[in-house]
C-alpha positions in Angstrom: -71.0 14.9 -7.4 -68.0 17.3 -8.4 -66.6 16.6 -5.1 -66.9 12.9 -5.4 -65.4 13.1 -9.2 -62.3 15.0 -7.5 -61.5 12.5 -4.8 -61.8 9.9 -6.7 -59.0 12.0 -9.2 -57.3 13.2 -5.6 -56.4 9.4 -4.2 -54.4 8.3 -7.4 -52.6 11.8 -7.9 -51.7 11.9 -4.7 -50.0 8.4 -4.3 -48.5 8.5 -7.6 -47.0 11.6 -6.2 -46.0 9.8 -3.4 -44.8 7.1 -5.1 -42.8 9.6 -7.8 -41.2 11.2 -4.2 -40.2 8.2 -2.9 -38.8 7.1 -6.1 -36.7 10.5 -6.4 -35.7 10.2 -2.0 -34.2 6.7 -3.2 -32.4 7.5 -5.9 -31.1 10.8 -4.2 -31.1 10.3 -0.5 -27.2 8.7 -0.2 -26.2 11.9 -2.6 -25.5 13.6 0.7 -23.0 11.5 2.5 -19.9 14.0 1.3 -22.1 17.5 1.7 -22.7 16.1 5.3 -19.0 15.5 6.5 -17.7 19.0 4.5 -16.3 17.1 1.5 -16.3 19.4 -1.7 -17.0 17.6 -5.3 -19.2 17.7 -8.3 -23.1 18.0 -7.9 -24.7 14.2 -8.3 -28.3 13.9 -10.3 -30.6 12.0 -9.0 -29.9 7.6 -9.7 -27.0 8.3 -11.7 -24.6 10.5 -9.0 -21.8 11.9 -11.4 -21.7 8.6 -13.9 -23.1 11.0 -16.7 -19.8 13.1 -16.1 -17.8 9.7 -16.4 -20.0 8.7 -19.6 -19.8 12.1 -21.3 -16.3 13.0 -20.7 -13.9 10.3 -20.2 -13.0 9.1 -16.7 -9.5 10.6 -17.6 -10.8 13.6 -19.0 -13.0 13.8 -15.4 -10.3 13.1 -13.2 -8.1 16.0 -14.5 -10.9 18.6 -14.5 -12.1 17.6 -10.8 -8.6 17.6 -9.6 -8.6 21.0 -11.1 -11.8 22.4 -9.4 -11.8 20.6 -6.5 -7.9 19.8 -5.3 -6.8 16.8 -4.3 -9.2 15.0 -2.7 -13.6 15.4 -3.2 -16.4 13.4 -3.5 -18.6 11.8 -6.0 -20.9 9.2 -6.1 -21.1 6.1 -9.0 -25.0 5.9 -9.1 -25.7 5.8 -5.4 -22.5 5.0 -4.0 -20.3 7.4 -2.3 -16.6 7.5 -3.4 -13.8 9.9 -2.3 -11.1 10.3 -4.6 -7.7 11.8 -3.7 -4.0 12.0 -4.7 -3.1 12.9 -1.1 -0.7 11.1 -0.2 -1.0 10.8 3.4 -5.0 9.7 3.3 -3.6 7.0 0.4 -0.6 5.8 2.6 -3.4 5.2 5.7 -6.0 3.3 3.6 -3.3 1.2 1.3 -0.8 0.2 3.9 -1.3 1.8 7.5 -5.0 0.9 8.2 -5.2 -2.2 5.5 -7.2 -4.2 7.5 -9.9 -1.8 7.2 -9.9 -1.0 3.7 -9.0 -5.0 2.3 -11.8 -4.7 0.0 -11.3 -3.4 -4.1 -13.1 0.0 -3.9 -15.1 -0.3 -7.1 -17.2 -3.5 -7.1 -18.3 -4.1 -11.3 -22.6 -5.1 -11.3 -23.4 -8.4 -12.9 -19.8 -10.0 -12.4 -19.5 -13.6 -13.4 -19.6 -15.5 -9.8 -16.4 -17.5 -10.6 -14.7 -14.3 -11.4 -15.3 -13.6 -7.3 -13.1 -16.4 -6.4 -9.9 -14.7 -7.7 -7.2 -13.1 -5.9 -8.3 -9.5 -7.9 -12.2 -9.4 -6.2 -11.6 -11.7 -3.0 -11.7 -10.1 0.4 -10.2 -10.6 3.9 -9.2 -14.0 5.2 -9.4 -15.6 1.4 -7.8 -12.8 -0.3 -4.7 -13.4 2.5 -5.0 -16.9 1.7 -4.6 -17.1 -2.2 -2.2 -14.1 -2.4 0.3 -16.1 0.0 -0.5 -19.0 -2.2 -0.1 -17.1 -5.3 3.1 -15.1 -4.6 6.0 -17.7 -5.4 4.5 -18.5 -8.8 6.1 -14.6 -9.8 9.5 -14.8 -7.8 12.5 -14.0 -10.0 13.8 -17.5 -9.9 10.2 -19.1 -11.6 10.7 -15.8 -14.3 14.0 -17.5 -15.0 12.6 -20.3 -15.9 10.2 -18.7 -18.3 13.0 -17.1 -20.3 13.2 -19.4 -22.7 9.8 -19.8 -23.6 9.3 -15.5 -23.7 12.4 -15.6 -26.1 10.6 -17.9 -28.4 7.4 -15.2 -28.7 9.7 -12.6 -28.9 11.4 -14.6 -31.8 7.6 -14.6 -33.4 7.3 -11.2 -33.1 10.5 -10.1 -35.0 9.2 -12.4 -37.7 5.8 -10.8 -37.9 7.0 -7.2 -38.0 9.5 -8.1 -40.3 6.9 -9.2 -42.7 4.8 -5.8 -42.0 8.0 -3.7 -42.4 9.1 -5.4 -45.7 5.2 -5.0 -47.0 5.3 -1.3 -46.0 2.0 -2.2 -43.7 1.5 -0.3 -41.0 1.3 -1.0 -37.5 -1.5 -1.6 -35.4 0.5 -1.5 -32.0 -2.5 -2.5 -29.9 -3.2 -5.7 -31.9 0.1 -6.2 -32.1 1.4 -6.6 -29.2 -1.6 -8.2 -27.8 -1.3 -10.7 -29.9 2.4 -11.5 -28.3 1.1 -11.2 -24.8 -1.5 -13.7 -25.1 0.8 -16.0 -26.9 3.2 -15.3 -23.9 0.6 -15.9 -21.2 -0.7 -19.1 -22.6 2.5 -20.4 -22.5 4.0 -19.3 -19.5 0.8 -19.8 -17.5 -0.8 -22.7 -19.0 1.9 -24.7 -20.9 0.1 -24.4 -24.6 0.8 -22.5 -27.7 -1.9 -20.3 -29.3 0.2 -18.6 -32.2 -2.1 -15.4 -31.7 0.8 -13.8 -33.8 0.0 -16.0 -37.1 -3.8 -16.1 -36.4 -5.3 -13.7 -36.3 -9.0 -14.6 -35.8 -7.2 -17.2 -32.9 -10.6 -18.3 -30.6 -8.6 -17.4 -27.6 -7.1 -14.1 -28.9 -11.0 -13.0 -30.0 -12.3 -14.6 -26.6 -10.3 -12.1 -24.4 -10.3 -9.0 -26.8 -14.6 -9.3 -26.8 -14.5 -10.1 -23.0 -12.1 -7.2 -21.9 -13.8 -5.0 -24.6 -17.3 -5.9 -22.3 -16.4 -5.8 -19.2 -14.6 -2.2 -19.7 -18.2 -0.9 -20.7 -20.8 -0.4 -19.2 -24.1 -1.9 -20.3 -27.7 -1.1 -19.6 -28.2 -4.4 -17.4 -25.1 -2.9 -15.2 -26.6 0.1 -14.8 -30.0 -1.2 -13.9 -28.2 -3.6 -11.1 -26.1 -0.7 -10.3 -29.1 1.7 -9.1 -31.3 -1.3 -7.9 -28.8 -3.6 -6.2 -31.5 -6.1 -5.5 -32.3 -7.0 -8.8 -29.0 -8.1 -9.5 -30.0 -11.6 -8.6 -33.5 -11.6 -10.8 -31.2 -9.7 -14.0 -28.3 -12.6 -13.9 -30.9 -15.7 -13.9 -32.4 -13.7 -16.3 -29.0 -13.9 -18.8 -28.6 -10.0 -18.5 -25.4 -8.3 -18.6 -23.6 -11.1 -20.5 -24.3 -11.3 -24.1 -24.6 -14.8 -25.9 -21.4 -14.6 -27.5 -19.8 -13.2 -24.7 -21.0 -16.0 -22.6 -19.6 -18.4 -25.2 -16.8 -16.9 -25.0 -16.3 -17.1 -21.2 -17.3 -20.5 -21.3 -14.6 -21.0 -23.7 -11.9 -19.9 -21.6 -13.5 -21.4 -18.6 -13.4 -25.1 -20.5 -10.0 -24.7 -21.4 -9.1 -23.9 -18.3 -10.3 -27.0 -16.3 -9.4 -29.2 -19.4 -5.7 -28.1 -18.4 -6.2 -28.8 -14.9 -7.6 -32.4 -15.3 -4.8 -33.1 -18.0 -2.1 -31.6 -15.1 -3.6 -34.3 -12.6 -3.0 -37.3 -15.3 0.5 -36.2 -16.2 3.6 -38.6 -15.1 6.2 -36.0 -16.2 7.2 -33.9 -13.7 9.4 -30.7 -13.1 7.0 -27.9 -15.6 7.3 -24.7 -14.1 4.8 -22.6 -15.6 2.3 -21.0 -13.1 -0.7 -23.1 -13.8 1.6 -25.9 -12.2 2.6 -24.3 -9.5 -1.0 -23.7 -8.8 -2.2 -27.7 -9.2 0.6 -28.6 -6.7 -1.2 -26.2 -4.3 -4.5 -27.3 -4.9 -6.7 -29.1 -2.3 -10.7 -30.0 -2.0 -13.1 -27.3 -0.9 -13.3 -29.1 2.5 -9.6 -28.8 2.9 -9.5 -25.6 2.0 -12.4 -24.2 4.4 -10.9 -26.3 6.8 -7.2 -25.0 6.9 -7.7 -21.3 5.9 -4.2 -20.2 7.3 -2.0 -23.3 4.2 -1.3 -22.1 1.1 -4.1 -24.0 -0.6 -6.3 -23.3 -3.7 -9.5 -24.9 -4.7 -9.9 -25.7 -7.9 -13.2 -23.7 -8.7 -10.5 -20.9 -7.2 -7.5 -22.3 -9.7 -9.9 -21.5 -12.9 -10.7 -18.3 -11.5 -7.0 -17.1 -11.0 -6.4 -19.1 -14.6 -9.2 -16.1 -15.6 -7.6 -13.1 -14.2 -4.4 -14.2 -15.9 -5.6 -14.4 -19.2 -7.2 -10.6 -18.9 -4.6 -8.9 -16.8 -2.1 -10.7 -18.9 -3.1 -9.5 -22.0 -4.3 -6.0 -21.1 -1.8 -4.7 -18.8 1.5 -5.5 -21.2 -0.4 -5.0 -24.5 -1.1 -2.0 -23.6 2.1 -0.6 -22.4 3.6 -1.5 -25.3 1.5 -0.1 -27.3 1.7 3.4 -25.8 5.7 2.6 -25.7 6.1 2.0 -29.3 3.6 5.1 -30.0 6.2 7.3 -28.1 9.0 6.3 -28.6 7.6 6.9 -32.6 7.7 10.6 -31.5 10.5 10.7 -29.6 13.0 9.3 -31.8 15.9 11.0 -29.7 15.3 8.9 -27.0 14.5 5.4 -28.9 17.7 5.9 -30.4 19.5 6.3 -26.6 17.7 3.4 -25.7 18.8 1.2 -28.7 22.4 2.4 -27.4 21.9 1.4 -24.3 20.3 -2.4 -25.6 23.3 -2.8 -27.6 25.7 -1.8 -25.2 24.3 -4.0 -22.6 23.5 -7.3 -24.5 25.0 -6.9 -28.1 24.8 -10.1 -29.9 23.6 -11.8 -26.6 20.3 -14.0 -25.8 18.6 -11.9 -24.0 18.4 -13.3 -20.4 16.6 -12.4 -17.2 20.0 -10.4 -15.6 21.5 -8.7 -19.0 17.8 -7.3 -19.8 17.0 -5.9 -16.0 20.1 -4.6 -16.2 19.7 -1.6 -19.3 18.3 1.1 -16.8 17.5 3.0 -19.3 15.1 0.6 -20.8 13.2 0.6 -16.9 12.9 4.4 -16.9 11.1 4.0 -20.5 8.4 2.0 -19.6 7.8 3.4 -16.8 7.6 6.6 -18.0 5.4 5.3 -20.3 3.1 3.8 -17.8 3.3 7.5 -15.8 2.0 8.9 -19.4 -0.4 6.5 -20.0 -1.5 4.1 -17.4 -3.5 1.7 -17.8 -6.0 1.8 -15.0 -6.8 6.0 -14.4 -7.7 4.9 -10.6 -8.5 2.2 -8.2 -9.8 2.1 -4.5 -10.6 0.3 -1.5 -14.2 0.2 0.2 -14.2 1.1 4.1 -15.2 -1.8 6.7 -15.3 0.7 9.5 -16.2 4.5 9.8 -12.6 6.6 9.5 -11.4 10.2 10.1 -8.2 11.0 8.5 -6.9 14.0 8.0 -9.9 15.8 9.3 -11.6 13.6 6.2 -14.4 11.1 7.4 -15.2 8.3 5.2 -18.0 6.4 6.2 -18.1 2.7 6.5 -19.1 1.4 2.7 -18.1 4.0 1.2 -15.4 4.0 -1.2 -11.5 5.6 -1.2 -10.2 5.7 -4.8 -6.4 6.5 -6.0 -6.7 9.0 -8.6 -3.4 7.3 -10.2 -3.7 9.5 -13.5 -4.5 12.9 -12.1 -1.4 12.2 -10.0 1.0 11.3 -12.4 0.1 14.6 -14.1 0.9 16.2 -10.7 3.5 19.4 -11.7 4.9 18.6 -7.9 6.2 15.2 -9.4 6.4 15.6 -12.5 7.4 19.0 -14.1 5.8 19.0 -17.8 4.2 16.0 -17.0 2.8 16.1 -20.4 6.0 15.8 -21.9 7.9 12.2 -22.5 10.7 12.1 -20.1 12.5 8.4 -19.1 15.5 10.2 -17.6 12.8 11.3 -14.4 13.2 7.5 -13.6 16.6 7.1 -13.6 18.1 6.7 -10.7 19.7 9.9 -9.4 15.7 11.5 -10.5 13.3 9.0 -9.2 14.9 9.3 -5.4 12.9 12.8 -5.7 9.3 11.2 -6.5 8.2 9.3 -3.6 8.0 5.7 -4.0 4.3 5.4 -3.7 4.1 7.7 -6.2 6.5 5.9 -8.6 4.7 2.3 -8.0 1.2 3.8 -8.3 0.4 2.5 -11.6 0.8 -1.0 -10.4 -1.2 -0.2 -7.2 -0.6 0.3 -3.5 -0.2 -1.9 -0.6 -0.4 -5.7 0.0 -3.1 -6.0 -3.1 -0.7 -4.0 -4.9 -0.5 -6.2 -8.1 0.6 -9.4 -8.4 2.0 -9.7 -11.8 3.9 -6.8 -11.8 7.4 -8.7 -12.3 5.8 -10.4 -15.2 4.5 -8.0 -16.8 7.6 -5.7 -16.7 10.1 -8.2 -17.4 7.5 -9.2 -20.5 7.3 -5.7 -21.8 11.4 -5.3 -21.4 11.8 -8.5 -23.0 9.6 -7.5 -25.9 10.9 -3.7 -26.4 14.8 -5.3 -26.3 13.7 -8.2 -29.3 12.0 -5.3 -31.1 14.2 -2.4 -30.7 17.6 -4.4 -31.5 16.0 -4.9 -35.1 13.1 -2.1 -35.8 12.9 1.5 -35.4 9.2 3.1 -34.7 8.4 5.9 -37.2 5.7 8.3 -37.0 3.4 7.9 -40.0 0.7 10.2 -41.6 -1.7 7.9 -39.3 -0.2 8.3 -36.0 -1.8 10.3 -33.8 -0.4 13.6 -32.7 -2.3 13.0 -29.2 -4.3 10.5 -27.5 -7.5 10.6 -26.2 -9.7 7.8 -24.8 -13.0 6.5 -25.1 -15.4 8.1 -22.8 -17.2 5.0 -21.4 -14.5 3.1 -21.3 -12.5 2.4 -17.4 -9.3 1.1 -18.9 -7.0 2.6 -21.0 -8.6 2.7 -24.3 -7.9 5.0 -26.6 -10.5 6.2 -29.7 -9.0 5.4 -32.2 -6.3 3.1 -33.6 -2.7 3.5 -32.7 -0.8 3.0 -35.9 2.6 3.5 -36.3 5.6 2.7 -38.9 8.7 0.8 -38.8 12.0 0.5 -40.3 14.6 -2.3 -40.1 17.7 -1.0 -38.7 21.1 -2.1 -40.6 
């Protein structure tokens, strides 16, 4: 009887052992991929890899203390996938530009991502990636900039006015909302043709769209992390409705509607000659059948046209927004050198319109942002996943895994930078930068053919915004600004914890 009582305990013990084992072996058993081929790195917990590092800490925190203990390039893993991160240059020239072919994929792939969002030129791969960027790359030439001159100048104009009012009401600045607010304002116009006044509104439906979206999908949530340990569910948890909240579903939608209301009114209109880039993109556009059907013309979809319109509205905003931010916030502390570079604005343009040649010329006002982008940029890393098994440099990366450009440990690399944690434009002027290798200089806009694609828009926005701004304001440190910056520790982009206020002054 006692031995029938314990086998009948005995069965069920042992296979929820079992079953607790195998649990543990699958949430454990890829932790060994870097151990195996010698690679040095942080110890993973079971499921979760080093993402409680990344969670507790701060990816930028992480990054610095890893480079620290571990050199320039280890492994970790995010969950159960295996991702080496480096600043070497030599393994980042082969994966972003020698051995592209291999490594076309974005290195970090985000759980639960809205299936429109995969039609883009940011998450496409191979042949359709190669397809939209040729598409897409005219729409940023410098001639189709020149033509959106005119249309910056007039958000610029808005901003003046709105800081103005600020300054005169002793308010202080929030630099983030801000300048997002003028970003947005500039990217619905020069991408889309319509004017959202984000400046004036401030509760605009597009401007608290983006801000909740990009706020989400910086974040992690606990439907992404389930998805991101059980990759098969990712199906059931997205039918389901997890991973997007109701209002940020509304808000997608939002954008998404706009978006193909634009397109349909572009096909109805007579008037030709617009030149802003959702244009450019309808005169490119062709049926799905066409497109699958000539993969090697510069054609777009339109299901792909609303997704590019997407990326647009996000990178738009976020990228610029944020470096001016961060610019006004040092150049707040560095008054020494935002008085050189109102020298150099005024000596350059004077009394001028601003225009496309007269503001890329101030060199001055180039080697500010991007120092400031050096200082604070606004992605801390970004990757490419392996097709194919590699060795370089005696370093093996396994096909799948992951090869991820620790962009902020390396521009606080001393060998680059020397006091990197000091604010110094005149490293990127031009007798300086010739020293710092070019990949290095170009890092925080990426590396390679999917470096990215906005880049001249995005500078020639920020320079365009810091000339209207610095001709008639100077940036004050206040009893709110911080003395330092630190970021949110969940957060992947460049988010800081707090506020960024600073003051200003009208100059005479």
């Amino acid at each position: 009887m006692v031995v029938e009582t314990l086998l009948s305990w005995a069965v069920p013990a042992f296979l929820f052992l079992m079953t607790l084992l195998l649990f543990y072996l699958y949430g454990s058993w890829t932790h060994s991929v870097w151990r195996q081929v010698g690679v040095p790195g942080p110890q993973p917990t079971a499921f979760f890899g080093n993402i409680k590092d990344l969670a507790r800490k701060g990816v930028f925190a992480s990054l610095l203390d890893w480079n620290k203990a571990y050199g320039k390039t280890y492994g970790i893993y995010m969950f159960r996938r295996p991702f080496l991160i480096t600043t070497d240059l030599d393994i980042l020239k082969e994966v972003f530009i020698k051995d592209f072919n291999n490594f076309t994929a974005r290195g970090n792939p985000q759980p639960l991502q809205e299936d429109l969002m995969k039609r883009s030129v940011l998450l496409s791969d191979g042949d359709i990636w190669r397809r939209q960027r040729h598409t897409l790359t005219p729409t940023f030439s410098a001639s189709k900039l020149k033509h959106m001159n005119m249309f910056i100048g007039r958000c610029c104009t808005n901003l003046v006015n709105s800081l103005r009012k600020s300054t005169l009401g002793k308010i202080p600045i929030d630099v983030k909302e801000t300048f997002g607010s003028f970003t947005l304002d500039v990217i619905a116009g020069t991408g889309f043709g319509f004017e959202t006044n984000c400046l004036e509104e401030k509760d605009n439906v597009f401007l608290v769209s983006v801000r909740g979206l990009i706020n989400l999908s910086s974040q992690f949530t606990l439907a992404g992390f389930v998805a991101s340990i059980f990759p098969a569910l990712e199906p059931v948890l997205k039918a389901l409705g997890f991973g997007t909240g109701r209002s940020t579903k509304k808000q997608f939608g939002f954008i998404v509607h706009t978006i193909r209301t634009a397109i349909e009114e572009r096909k109805r209109e007579t008037e030709k000659g617009r030149v802003d880039i959702l244009q450019l993109m309808v005169d490119a556009e062709a049926s799905e059948e066409d497109v699958l059907a000539n993969p090697n013309e510069k054609r777009l979809s339109t299901e792909e046209i609303v997704a590019q319109g997407i990326v647009l509205f996000f990178a738009g905003y976020e990228t610029t927004a944020t470096t001016l931010q961060y610019l006004s916030y040092v150049l707040a502390l560095n008054p020494d050198k935002q008085e050189k570079l109102h020298d150099e604005i005024v000596a350059a343009i004077g009394d001028d319109e601003p225009s496309y040649e007269n503001v890329n010329s101030i060199s001055y006002l180039d080697s500010c942002i991007r120092e400031t982008m050096r200082c604070f940029p606004p992605v801390p890393m970004f990757g490419r996943r392996a097709i194919e098994t590699r060795t370089i440099k005696g370093v093996t990366i396994p096909a799948g895994s992951s090869v991820m450009a620790a962009a902020y440990a390396l521009m606080r690399d001393e060998e680059y930078f020397p006091e990197p944690e000091k604010f110094t434009p005149e490293r990127f002027e031009k007798d300086s930068q010739d020293q710092i290798p070019t990949m290095v200089r170009e890092m925080v806009f990426g590396a390679g053919p999917r470096q990215c694609i906005g880049m001249r828009l995005a500078l020639y926005e920020a320079k365009m915004a810091a000339v209207a701004v610095i001709r008639k304001f100077k940036f004050v440190k206040i009893k709110e600004t911080p003395d330092a910056i630190t970021y949110k520790a969940g957060a992947i982009l460049s988010m800081p914890t707090s506020k960024i206020l600073v003051g200003t002054q009208l100059r005479e």
